[in-house]
C-alpha positions in Angstrom: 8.8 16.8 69.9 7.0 14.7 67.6 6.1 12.0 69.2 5.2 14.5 72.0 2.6 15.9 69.5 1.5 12.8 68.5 0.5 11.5 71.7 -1.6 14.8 72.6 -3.6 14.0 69.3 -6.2 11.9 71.1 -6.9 14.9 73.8 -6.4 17.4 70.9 -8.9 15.7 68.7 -11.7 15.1 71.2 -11.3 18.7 73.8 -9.2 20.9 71.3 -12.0 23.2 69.6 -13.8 23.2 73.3 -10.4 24.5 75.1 -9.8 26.8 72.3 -12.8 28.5 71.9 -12.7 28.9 75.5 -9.4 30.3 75.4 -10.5 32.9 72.3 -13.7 33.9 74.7 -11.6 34.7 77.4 -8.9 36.9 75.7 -11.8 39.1 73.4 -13.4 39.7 76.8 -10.3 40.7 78.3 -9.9 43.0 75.4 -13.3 44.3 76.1 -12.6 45.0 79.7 -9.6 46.5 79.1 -11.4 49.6 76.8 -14.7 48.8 78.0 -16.5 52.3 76.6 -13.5 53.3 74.5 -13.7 54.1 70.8 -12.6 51.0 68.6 -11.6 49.1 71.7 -8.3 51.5 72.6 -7.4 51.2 76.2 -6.2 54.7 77.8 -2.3 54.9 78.7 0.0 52.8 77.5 -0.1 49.7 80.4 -3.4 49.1 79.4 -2.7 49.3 75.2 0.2 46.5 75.5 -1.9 44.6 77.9 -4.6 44.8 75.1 -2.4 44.5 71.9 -0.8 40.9 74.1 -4.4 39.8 73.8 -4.8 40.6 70.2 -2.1 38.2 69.5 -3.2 35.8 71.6 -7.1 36.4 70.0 -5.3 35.6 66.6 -3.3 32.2 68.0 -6.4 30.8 69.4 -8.4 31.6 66.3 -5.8 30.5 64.0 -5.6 27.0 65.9 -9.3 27.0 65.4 -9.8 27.4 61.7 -7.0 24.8 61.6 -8.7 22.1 63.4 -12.3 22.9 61.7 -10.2 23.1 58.2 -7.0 21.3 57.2 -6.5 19.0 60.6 -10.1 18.0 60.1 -10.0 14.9 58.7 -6.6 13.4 60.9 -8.3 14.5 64.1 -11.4 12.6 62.7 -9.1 10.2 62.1 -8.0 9.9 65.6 -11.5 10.2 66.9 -12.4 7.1 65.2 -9.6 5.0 66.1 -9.8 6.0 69.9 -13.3 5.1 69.5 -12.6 1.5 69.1 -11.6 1.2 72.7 -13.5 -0.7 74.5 -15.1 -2.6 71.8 -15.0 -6.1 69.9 -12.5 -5.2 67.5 -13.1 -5.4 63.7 -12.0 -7.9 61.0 -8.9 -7.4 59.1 -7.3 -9.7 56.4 -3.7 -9.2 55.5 -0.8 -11.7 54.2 2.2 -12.9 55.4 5.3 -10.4 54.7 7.4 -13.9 54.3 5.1 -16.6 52.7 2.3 -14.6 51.2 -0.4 -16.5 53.0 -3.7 -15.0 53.9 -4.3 -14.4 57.3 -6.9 -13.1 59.5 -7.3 -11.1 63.0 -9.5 -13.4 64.1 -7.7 -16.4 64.2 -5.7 -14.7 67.0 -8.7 -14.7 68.8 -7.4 -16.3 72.5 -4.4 -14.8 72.3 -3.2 -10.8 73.3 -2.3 -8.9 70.2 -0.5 -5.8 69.8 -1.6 -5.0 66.5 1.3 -2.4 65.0 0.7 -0.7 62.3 4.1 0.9 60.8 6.0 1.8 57.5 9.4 1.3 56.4 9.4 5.0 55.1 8.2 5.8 59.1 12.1 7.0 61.1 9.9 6.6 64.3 8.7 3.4 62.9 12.1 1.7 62.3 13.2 3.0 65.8 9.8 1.4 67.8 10.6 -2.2 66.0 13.7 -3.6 68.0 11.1 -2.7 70.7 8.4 -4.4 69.5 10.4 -7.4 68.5 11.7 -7.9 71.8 8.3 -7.7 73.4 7.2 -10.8 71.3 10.0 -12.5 72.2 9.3 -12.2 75.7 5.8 -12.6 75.9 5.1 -15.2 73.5 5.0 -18.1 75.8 2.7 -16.1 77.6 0.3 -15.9 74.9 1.0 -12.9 73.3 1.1 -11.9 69.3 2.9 -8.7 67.9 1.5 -8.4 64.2 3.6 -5.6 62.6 1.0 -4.4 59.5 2.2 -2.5 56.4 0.7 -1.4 53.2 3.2 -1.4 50.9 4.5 -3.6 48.0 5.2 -7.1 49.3 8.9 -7.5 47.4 10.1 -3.7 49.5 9.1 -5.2 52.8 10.8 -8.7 52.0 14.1 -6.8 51.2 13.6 -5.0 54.2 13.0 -7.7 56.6 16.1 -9.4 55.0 17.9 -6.1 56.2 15.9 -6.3 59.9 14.6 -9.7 60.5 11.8 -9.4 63.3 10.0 -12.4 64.9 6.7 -10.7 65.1 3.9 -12.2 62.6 5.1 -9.8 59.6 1.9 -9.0 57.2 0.8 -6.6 54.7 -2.2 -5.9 53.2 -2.9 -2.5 49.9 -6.0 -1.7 52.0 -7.0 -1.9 55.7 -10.2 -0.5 55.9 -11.4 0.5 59.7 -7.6 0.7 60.0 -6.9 3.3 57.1 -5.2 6.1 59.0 -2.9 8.5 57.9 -0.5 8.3 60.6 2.6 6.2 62.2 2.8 4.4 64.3 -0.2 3.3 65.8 -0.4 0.2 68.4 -3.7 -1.6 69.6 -3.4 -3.9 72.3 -6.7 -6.4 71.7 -6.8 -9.1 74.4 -8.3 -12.5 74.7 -11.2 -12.1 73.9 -11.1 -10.1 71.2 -11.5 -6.7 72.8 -9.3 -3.5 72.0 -8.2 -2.1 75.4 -5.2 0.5 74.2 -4.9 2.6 71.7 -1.4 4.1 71.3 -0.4 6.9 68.8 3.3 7.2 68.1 6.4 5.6 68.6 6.4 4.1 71.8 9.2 2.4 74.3 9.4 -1.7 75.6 8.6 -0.3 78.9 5.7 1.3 77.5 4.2 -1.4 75.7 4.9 -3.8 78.6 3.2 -2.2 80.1 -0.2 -1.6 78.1 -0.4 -5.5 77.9 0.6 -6.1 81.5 -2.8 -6.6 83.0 -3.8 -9.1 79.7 -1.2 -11.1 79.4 -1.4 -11.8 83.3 1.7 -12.7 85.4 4.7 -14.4 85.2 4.8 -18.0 86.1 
């Protein structure tokens, strides 16, 4: 159920006010209709009342969504909006270091190959259960050109003892702040290819087949 509500973020965050003011319209003028004339909007006979008092509910659903999305979801679903807004385009500049030598690194010296750039947690359950998938993809692809960077941004001695504990052979980094990249939320996978371009944007934990294929059309075909 989670991840189910995680992947409806994206829609949620760019159509949700629109479909649920739409949805609050249409239920206060079904009230209306229903005691069109009538004092304090009472239907006569019962049908009618039940019919009406359904409605009220549903009136105080739709609104309730609504002041949640304009109030305490505001800021994740601006959140999402901003990462799904990076599809599409040349992707930004990230530094981070290596999880297992502490060297810096930067996303542009991938620049040539595919990256799925994963961003995860150890702390993350749907995190821990998306990297066997992960790893196997870069194990896989590799020869074909492709780079999964698994990005954390916690202390560099938890994820060494935790990579002891799971070795992966993806490029393993961390970085305390990731700017553009800052989100809330776990996991979150873009697929950038060759030349630098994001192309897929994928919130929550997601399966091999999945992420195969996202990077299917960049990472071209077998040989």
């Amino acid at each position: 159920m989670e991840s189910l509500l995680e992947r409806a973020l994206p829609v949620v965050a760019v159509w949700g006010g629109w479909i649920l003011g739409a949805l609050l319209l249409v239920t206060l003028l079904g009230i209306w209709r229903l005691a069109r004339g009538r004092r304090f909007l009472i239907p006569v006979g019962w049908p009618a009342r039940m019919a009406s008092a359904a409605l009220c509910g549903l009136t105080l659903l739709w609104a309730g969504g609504l002041f949640a999305m304009l109030g305490p979801l505001r800021p994740t679903l601006s959140q999402v909006r901003d990462i799904r807004g990076t599809v599409n385009r040349p992707v930004k500049e990230l530094a981070f270091r290596e999880v297992s030598t502490d060297s810096p690194r930067r996303l542009s010296e991938l620049r040539g190959k595919v990256v799925v750039l994963n961003l995860w947690a150890t702390w993350c359950g749907p995190c821990r259960k998306e990297l066997p998938e992960i790893d196997q993809l870069q194990k896989t692809y590799a020869e074909r050109g492709l780079v999964v960077v698994t990005l954390a941004t916690e202390e560099r001695d938890h994820l060494l003892a935790f990579a002891a504990r799971y070795p992966v052979s993806t490029l393993n980094v961390y970085a305390p702040k990731i700017g553009w990249l800052d989100v809330g939320g776990r996991p979150l996978s873009l697929v950038i290819d060759r030349q630098g371009m994001v192309r897929e944007c994928l919130i929550g934990a997601r399966s091999y087949v999945e992420f195969e294929s996202a990077i299917a059309r960049y990472v071209g075909a077998r040989s």
